[in-house]
C-alpha positions in Angstrom: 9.6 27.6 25.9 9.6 25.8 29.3 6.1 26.5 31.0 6.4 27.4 34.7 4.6 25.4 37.6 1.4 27.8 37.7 0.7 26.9 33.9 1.2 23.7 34.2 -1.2 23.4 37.1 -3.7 25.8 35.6 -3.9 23.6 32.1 -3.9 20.5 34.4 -7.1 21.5 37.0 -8.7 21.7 33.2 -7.5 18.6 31.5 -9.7 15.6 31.2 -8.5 12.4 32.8 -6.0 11.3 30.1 -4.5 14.5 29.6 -4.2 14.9 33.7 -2.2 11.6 33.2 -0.3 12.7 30.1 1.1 16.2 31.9 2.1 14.2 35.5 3.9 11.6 33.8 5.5 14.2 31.3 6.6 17.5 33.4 10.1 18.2 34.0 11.9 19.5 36.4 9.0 20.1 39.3 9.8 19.3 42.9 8.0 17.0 45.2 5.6 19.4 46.7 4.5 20.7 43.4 3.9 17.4 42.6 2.2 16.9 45.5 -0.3 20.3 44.3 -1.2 18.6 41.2 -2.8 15.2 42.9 -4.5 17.8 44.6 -6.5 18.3 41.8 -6.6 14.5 40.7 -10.0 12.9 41.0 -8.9 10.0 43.9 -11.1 7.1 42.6 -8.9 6.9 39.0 -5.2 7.1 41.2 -4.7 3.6 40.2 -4.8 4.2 36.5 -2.3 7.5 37.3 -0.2 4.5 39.2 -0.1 2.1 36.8 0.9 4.9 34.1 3.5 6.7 36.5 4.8 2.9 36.9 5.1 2.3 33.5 7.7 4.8 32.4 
């Protein structure tokens, strides 16, 4: 079962730092802006490690 955007962005604001990585570079089917919602919540000083792994698929 597919999760919708508010799940996904309540599990992510709890993940740790990998996991924040592992649900960005593995959700389906969000647009831009929610996208956009879940950097949001993405500590700024590790966005070049979220880079490097969104750059890598």
């Amino acid at each position: 079962m597919q999760k919708t955007f508010e799940e996904i962005k309540s599990i992510f604001i709890d993940a740790s730092l990998d996991e924040k990585i592992k649900i960005y570079t593995t959700a389906e089917n969000l647009t831009v802006e929610q996208f956009k919602e879940l950097l949001a919540y993405f500590p700024i000083k590790h966005l070049e490690k979220l880079e490097k792994a969104v750059n890598s698929k």
